[in-house]
TIRO-2110 file (N, C-alpha, C; in Angstrom, 1 decimal):
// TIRO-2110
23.8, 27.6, 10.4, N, 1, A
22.7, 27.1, 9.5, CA, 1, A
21.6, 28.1, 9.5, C, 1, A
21.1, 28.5, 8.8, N, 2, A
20.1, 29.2, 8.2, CA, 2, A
18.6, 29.3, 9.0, C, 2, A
17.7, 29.5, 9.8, N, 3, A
17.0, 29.4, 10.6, CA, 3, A
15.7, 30.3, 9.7, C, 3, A
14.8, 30.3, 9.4, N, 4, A
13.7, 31.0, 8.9, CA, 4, A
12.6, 30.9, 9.8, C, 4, A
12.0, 32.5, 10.5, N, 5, A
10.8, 32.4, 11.4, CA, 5, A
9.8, 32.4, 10.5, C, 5, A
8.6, 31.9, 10.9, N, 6, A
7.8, 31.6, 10.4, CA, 6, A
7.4, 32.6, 9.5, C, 6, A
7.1, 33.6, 10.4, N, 7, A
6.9, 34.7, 9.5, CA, 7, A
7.0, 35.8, 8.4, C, 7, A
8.1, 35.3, 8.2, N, 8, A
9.2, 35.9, 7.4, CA, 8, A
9.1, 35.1, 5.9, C, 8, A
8.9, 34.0, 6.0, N, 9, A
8.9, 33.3, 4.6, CA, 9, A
7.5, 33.5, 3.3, C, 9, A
7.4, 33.3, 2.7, N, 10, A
6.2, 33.5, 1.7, CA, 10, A
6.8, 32.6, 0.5, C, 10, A
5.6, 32.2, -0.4, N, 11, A
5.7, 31.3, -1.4, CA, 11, A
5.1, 31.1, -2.5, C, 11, A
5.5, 30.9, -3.7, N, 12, A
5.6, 31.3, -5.1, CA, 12, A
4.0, 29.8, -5.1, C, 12, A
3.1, 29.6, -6.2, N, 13, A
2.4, 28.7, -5.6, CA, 13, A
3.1, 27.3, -7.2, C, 13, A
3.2, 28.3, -8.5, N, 14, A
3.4, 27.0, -9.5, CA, 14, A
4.8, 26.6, -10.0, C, 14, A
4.8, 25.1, -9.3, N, 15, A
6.1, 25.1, -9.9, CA, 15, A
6.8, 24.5, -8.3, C, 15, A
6.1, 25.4, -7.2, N, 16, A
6.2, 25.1, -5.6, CA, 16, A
5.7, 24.1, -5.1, C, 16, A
4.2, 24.5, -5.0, N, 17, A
3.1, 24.1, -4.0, CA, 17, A
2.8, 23.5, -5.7, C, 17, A
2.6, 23.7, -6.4, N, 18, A
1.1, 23.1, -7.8, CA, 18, A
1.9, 22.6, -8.1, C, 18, A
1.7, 20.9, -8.9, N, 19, A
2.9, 20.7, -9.9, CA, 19, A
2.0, 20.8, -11.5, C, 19, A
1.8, 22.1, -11.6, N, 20, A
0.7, 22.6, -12.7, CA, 20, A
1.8, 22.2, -13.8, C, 20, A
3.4, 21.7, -14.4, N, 21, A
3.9, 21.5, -15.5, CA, 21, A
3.4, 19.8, -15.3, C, 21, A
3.7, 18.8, -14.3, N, 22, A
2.7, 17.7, -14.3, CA, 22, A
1.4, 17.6, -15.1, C, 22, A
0.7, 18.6, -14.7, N, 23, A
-0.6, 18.3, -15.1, CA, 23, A
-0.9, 19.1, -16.6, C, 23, A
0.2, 19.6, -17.1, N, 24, A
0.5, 20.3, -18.5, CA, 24, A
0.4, 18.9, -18.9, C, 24, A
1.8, 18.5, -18.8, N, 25, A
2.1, 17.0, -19.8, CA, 25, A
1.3, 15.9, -20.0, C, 25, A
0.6, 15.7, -19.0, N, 26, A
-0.9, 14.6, -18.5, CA, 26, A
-1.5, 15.2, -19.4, C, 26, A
-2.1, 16.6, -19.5, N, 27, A
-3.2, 16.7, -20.3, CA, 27, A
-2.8, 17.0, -22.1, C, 27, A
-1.3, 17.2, -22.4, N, 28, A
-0.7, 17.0, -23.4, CA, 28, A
-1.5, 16.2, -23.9, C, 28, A
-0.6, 14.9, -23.1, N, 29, A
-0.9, 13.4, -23.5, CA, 29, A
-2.0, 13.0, -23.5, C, 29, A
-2.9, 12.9, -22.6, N, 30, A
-4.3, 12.2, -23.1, CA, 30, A
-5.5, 13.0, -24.1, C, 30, A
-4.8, 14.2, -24.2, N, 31, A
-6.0, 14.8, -24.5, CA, 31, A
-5.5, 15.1, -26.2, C, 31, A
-3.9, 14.9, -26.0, N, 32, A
-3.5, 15.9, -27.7, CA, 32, A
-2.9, 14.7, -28.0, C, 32, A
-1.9, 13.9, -27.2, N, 33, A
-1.3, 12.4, -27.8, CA, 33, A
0.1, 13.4, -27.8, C, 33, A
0.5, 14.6, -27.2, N, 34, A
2.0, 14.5, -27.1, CA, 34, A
2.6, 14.5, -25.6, C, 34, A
3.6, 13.7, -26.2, N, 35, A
4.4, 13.0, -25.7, CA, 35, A
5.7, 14.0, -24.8, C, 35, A
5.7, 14.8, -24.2, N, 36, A
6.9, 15.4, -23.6, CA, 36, A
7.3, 14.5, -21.9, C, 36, A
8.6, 14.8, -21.6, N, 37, A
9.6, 14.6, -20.0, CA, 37, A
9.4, 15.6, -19.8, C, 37, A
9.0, 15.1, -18.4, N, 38, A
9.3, 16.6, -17.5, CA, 38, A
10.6, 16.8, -17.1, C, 38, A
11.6, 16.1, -17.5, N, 39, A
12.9, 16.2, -17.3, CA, 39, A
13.3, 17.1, -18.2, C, 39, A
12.9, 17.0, -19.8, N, 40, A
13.2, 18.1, -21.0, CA, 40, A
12.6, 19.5, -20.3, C, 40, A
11.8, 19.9, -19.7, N, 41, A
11.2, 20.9, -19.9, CA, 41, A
12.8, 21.9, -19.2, C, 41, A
13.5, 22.3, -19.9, N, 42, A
14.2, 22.7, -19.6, CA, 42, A
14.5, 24.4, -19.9, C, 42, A
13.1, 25.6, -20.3, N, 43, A
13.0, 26.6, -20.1, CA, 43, A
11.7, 26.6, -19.3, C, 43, A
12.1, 27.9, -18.3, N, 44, A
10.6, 28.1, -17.5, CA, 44, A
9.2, 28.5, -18.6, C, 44, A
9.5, 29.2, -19.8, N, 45, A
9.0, 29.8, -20.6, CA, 45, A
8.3, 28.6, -21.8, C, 45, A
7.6, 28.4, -21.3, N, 46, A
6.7, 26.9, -22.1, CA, 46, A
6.8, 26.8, -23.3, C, 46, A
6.5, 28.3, -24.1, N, 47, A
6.6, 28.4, -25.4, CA, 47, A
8.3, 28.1, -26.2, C, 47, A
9.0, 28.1, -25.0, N, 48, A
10.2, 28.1, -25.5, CA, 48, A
11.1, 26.4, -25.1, C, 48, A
10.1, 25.9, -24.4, N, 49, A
10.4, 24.6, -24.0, CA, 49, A
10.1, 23.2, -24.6, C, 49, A
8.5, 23.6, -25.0, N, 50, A
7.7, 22.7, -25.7, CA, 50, A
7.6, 22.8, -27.4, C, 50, A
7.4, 21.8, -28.0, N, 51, A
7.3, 21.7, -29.7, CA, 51, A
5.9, 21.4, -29.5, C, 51, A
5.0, 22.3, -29.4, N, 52, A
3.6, 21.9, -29.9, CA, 52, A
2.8, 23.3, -30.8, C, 52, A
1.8, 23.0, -31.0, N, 53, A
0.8, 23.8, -31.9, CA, 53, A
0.7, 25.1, -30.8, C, 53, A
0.6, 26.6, -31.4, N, 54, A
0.5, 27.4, -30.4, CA, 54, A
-0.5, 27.7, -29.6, C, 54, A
-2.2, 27.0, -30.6, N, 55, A
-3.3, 27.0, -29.7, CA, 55, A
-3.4, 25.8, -29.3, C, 55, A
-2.7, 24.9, -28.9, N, 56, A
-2.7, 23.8, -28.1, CA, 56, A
-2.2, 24.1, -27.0, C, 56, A
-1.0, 24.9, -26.8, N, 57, A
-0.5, 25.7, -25.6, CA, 57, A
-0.9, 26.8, -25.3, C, 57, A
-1.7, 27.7, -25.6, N, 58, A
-2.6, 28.1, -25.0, CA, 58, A
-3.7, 27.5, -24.5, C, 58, A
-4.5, 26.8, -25.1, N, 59, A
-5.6, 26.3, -24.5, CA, 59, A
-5.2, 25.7, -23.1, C, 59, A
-3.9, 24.9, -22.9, N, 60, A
-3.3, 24.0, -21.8, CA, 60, A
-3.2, 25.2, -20.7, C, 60, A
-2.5, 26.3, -21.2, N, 61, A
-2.2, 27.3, -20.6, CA, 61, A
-3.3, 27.9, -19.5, C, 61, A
-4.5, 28.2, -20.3, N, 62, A
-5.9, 28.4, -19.8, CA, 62, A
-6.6, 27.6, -19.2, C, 62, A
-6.2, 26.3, -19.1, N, 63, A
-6.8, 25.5, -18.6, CA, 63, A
-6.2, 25.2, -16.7, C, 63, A
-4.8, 25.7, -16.8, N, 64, A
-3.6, 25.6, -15.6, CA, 64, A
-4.0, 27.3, -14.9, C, 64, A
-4.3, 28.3, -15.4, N, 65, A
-4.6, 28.7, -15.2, CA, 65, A
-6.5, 29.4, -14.3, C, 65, A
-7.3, 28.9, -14.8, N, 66, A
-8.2, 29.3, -14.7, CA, 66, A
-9.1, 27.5, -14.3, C, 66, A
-8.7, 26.7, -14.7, N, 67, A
-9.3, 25.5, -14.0, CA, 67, A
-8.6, 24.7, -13.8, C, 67, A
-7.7, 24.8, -12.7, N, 68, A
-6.3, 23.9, -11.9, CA, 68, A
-7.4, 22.7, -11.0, C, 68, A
-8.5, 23.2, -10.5, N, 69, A
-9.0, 21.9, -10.1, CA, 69, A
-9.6, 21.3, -10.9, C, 69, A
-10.2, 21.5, -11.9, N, 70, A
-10.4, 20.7, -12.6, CA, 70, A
-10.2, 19.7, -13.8, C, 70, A
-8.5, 20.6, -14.2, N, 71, A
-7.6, 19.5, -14.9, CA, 71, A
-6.6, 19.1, -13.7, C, 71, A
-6.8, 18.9, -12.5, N, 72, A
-6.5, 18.2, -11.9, CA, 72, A
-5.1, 18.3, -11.3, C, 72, A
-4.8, 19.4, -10.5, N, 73, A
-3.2, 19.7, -10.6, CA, 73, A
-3.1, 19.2, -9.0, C, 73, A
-1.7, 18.4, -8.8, N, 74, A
-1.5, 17.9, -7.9, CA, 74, A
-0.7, 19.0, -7.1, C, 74, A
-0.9, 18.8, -5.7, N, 75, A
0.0, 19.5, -5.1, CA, 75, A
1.5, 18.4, -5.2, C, 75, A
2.6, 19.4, -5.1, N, 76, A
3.9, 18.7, -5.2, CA, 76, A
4.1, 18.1, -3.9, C, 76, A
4.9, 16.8, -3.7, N, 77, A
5.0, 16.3, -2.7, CA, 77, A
5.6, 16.9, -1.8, C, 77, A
5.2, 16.8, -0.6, N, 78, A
5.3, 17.4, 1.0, CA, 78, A
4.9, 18.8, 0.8, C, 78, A
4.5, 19.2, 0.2, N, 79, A
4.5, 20.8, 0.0, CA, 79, A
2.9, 21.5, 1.0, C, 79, A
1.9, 20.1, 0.9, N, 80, A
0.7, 20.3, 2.0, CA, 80, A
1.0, 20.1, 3.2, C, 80, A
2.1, 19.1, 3.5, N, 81, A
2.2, 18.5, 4.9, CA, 81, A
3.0, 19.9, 5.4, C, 81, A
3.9, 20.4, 4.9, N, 82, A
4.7, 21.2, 5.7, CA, 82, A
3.9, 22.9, 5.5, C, 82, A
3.4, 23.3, 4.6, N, 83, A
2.3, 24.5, 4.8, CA, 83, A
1.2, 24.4, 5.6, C, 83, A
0.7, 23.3, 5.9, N, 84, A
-0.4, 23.2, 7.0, CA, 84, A
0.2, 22.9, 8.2, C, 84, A
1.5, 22.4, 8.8, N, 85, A
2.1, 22.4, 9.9, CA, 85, A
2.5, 24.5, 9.9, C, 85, A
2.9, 25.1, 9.1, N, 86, A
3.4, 26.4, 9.1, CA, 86, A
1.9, 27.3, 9.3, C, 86, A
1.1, 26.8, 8.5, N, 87, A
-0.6, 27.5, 8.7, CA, 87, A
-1.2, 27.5, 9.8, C, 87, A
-0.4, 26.8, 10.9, N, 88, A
-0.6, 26.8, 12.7, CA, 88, A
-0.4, 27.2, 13.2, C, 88, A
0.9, 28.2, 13.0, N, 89, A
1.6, 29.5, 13.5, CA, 89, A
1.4, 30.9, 12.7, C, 89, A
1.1, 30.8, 11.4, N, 90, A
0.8, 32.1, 10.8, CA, 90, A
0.2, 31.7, 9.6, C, 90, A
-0.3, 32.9, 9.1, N, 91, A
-1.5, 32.9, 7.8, CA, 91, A
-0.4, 32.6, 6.6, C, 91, A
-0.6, 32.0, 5.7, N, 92, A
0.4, 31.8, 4.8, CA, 92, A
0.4, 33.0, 3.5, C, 92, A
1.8, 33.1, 3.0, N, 93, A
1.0, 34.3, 1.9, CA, 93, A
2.0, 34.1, 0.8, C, 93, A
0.7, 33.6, -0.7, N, 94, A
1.4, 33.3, -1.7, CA, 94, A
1.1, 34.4, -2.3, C, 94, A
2.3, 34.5, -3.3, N, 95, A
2.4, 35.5, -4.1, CA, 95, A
2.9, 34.9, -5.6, C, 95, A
1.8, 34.9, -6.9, N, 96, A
2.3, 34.8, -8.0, CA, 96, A
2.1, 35.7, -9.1, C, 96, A
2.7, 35.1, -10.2, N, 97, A
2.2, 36.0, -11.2, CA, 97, A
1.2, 35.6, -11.9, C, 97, A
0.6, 34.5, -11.7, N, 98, A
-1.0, 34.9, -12.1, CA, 98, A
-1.8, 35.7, -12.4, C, 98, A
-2.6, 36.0, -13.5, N, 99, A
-3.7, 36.8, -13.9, CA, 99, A
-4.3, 37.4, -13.1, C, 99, A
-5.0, 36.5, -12.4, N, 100, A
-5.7, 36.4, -11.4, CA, 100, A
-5.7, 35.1, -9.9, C, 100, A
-6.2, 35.6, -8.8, N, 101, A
-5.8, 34.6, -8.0, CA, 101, A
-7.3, 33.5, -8.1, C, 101, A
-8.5, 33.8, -8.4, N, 102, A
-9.8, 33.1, -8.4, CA, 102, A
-9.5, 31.6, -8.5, C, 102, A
-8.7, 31.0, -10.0, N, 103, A
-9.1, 29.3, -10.0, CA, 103, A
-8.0, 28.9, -9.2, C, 103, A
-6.8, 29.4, -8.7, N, 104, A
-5.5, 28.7, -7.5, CA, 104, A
-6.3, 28.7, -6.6, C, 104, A
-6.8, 30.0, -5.9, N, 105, A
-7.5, 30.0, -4.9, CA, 105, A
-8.3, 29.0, -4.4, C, 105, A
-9.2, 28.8, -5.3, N, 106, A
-10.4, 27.6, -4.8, CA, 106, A
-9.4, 26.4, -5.2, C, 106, A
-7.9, 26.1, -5.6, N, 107, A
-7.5, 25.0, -5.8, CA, 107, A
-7.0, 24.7, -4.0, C, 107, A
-6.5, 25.9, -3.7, N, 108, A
-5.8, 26.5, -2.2, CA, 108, A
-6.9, 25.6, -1.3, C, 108, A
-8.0, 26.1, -1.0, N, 109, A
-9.1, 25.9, -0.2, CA, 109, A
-9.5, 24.3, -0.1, C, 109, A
-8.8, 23.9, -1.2, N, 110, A
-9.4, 21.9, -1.2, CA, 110, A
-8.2, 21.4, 0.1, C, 110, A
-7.2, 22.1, 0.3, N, 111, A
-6.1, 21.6, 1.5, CA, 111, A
-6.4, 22.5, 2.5, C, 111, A
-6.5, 23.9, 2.3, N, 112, A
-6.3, 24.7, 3.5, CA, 112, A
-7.3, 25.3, 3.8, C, 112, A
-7.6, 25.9, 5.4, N, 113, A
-8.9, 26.5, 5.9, CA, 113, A
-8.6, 28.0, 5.2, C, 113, A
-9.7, 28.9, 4.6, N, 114, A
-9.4, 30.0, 4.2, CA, 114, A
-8.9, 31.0, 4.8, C, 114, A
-9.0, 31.1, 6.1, N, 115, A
-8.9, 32.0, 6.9, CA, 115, A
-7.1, 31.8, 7.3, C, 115, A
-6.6, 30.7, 6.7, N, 116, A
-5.2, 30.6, 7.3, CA, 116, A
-4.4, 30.8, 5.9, C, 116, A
-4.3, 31.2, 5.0, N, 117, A
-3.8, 31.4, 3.5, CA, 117, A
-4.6, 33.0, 3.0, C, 117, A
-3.8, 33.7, 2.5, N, 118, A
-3.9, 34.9, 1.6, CA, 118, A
-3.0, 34.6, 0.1, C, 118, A
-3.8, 34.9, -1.2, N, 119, A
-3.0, 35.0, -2.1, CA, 119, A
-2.9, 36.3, -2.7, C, 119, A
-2.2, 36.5, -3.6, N, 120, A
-2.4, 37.6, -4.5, CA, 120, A
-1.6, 37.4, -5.6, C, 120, A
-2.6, 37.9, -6.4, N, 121, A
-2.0, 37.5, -8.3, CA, 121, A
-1.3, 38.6, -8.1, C, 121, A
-0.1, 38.7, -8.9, N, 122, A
0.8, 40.3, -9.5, CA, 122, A
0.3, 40.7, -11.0, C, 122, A
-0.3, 39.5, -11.8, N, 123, A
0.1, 39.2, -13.0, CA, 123, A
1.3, 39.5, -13.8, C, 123, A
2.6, 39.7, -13.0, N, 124, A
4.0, 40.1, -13.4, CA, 124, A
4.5, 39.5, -12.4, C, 124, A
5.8, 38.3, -12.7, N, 125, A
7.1, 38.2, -12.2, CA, 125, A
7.5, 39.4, -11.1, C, 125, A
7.7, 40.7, -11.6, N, 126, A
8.4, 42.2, -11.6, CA, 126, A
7.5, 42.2, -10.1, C, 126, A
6.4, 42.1, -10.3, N, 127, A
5.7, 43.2, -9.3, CA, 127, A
6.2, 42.3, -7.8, C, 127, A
6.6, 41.1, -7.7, N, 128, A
6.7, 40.3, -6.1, CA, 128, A
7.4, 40.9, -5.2, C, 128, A
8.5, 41.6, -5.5, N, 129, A
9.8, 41.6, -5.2, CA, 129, A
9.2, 42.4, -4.0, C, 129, A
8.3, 43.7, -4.5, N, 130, A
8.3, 45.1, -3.8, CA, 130, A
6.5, 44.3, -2.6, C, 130, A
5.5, 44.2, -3.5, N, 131, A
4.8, 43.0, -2.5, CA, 131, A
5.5, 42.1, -0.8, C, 131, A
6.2, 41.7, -1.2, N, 132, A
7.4, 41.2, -0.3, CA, 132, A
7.6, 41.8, 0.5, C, 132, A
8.0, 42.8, 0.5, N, 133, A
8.9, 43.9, 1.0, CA, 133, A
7.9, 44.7, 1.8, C, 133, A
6.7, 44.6, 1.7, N, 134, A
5.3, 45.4, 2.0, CA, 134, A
4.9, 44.7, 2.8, C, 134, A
4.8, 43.3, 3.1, N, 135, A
4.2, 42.4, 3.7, CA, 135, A
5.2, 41.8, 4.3, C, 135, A
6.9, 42.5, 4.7, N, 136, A
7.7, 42.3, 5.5, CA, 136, A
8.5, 40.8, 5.2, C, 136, A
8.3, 40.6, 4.4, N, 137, A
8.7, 38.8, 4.2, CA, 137, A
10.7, 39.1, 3.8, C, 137, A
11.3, 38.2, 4.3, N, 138, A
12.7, 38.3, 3.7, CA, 138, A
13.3, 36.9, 2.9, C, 138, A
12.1, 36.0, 2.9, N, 139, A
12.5, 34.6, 2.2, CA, 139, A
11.3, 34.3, 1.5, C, 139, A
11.5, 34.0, 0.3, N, 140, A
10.6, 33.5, -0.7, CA, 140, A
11.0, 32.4, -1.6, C, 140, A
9.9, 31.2, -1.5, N, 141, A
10.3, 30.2, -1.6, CA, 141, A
10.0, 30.0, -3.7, C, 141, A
10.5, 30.1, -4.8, N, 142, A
10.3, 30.5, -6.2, CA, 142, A
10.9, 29.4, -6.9, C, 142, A
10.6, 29.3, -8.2, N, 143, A
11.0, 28.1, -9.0, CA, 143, A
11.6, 29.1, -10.1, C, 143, A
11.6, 30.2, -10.4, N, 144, A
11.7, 30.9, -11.5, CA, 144, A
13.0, 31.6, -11.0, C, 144, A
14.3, 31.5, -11.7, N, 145, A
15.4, 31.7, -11.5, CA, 145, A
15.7, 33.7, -11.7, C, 145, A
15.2, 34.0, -12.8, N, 146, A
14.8, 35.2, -13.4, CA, 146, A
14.1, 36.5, -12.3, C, 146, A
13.5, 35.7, -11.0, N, 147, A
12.8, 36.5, -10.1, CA, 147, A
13.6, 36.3, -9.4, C, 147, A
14.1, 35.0, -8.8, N, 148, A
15.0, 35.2, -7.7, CA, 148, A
15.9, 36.3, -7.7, C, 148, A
16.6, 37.0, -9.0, N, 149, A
17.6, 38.0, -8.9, CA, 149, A
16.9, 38.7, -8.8, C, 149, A
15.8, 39.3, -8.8, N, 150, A
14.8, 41.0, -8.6, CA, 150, A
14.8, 40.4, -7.2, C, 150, A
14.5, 39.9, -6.5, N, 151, A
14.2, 39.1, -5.3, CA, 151, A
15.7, 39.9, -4.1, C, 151, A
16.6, 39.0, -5.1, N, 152, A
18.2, 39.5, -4.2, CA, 152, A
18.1, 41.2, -3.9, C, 152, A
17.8, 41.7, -5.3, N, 153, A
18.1, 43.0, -5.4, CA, 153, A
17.7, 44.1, -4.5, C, 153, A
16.0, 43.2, -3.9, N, 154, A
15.3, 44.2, -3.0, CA, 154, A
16.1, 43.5, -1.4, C, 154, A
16.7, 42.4, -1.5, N, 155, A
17.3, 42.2, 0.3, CA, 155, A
16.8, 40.6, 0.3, C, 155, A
15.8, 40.2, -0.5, N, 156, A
14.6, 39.2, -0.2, CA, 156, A
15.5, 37.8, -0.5, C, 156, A
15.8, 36.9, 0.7, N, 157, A
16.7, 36.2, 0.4, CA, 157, A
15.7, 35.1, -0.4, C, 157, A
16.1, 34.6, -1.8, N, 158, A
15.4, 33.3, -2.5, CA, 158, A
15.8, 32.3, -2.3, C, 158, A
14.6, 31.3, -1.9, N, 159, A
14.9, 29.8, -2.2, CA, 159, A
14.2, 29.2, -3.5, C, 159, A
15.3, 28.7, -4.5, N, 160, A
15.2, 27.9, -5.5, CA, 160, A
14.3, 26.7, -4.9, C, 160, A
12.7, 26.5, -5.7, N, 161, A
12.5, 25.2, -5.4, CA, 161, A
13.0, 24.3, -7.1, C, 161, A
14.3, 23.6, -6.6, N, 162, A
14.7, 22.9, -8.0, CA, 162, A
13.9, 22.3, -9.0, C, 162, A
13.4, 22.7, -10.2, N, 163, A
13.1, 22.2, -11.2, CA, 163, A
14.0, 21.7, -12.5, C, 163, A
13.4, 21.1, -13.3, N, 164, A
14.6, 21.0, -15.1, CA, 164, A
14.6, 22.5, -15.2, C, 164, A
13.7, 22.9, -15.3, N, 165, A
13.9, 24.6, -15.8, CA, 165, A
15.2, 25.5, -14.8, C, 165, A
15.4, 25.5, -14.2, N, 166, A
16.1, 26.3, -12.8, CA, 166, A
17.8, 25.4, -12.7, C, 166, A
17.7, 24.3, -13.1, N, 167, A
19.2, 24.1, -12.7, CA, 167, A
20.7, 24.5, -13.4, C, 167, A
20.4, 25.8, -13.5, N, 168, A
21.6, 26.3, -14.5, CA, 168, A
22.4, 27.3, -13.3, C, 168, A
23.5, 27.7, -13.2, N, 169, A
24.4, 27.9, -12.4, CA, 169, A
23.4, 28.9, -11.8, C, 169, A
23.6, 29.2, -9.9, N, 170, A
23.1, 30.3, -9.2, CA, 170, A
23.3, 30.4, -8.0, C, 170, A
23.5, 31.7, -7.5, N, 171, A
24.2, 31.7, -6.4, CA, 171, A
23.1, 31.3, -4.9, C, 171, A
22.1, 30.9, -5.2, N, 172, A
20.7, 31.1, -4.2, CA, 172, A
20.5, 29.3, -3.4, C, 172, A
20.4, 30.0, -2.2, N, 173, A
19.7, 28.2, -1.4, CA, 173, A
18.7, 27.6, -2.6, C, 173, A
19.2, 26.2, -2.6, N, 174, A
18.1, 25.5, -3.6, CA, 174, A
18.2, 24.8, -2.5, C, 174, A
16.6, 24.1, -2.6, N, 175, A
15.8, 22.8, -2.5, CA, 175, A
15.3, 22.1, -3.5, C, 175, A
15.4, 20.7, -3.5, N, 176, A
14.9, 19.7, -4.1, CA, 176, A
13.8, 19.2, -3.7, C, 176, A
13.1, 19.3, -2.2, N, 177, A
11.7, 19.1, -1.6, CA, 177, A
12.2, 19.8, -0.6, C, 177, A
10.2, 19.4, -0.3, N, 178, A
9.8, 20.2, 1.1, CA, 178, A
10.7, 20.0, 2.2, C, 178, A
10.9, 18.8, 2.4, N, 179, A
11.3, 18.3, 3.8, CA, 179, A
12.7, 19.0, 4.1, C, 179, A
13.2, 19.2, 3.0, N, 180, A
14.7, 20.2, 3.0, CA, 180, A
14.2, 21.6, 3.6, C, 180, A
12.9, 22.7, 2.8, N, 181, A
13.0, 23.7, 3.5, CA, 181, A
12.1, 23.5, 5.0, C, 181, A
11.6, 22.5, 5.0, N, 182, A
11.0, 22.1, 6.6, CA, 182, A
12.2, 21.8, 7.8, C, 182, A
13.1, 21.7, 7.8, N, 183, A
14.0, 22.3, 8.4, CA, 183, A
14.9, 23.0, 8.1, C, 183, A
15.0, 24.4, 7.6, N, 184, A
15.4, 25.8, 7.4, CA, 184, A
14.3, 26.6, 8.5, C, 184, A
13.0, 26.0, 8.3, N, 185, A
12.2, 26.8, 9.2, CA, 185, A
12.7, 26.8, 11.0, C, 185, A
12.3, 28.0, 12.0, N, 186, A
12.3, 27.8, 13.3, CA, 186, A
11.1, 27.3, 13.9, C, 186, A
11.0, 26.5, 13.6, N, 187, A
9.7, 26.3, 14.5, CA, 187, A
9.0, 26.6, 15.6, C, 187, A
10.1, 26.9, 16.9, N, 188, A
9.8, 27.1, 18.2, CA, 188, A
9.8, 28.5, 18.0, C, 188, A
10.0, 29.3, 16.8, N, 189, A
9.7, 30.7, 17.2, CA, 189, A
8.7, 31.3, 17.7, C, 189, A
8.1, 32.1, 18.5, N, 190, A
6.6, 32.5, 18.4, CA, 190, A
6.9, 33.6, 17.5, C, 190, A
5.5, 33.2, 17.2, N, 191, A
4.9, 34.7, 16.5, CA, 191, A
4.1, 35.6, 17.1, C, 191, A
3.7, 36.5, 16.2, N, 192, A
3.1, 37.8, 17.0, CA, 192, A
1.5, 37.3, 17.6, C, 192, A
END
């Protein structure tokens, strides 16, 4: 079975840790009156998943983006309990493609002490792989099926966290929740 040292792991934040497509659909609905499942959302690519107005998806877009605390994005279940048990043994380090890391960041800081989490935006999918690889990591935890294979390519073993979007045939460890990759982890490893 699979054992992951603490150290070695790193994690994608939306889609993972954020359920920022949650809080798409919430603000859909109360704010525009449509109506989408998060079961339909079945491309990662929003524009290509949702039937709405294209400045209505952008504006949502910008809003998941640049003010996640304050349209209200939940963290996905267990995904706090088991990165603050991991944030005890080592500093955690997300890597997205993000613009920028500023509004996750201060979303980051409402669960975790700053000093135990590093992020960094890529603003590209493309750029994680080699990031990774820089900061020594061999598992990365991603919802975006399309990176996991840049992922394989550099050695970086991927964990699928399963979404509607991602369940199309692939050869990579999926998870359905945390509590699945909370034991993949070693716990008793020490770290440095």
């Amino acid at each position: 079975m699979l054992k992951i040292k603490p150290e070695e792991i790193a994690f994608d934040i939306d889609g993972v840790v954020a359920d920022t497509i949650g809080a798409f659909l919430r603000e859909a609905r109360e704010k525009y009156g449509i109506f989408i499942k998060y079961e339909d959302i079945k491309e990662y690519e929003l524009s290509k998943a949702v039937n709405m107005k294209e400045e209505i998806l952008i504006e949502l877009a910008k809003r998941i983006l640049y003010e996640p605390l304050e349209m209200g994005i939940r963290p996905i279940k267990g995904a706090i309990e088991v990165l603050k048990r991991l944030s005890d043994k080592v500093e955690l380090l997300f890597v997205t493609a993000r613009p920028d890391k500023e509004g996750i960041e201060r979303w980051l800081k409402r669960y975790f002490d700053k000093t135990r989490f590093h992020v960094i935006a890529t603003g590209r999918h493309e750029e994680k792989a080699n990031l990774l690889k820089e900061y020594g990591k061999r598992y990365f935890v991603e919802d975006r099926l399309e990176t996991c294979y840049i992922l394989k390519d550099f050695q970086i073993t991927p964990i699928v966290f399963e979404q509607p979007w991602n369940r199309k045939p692939h050869p990579f460890i999926k998870i359905k929740e945390w509590k699945e990759l909370e034991k993949l982890i070693e716990w008793n490893h020490l770290t440095r």
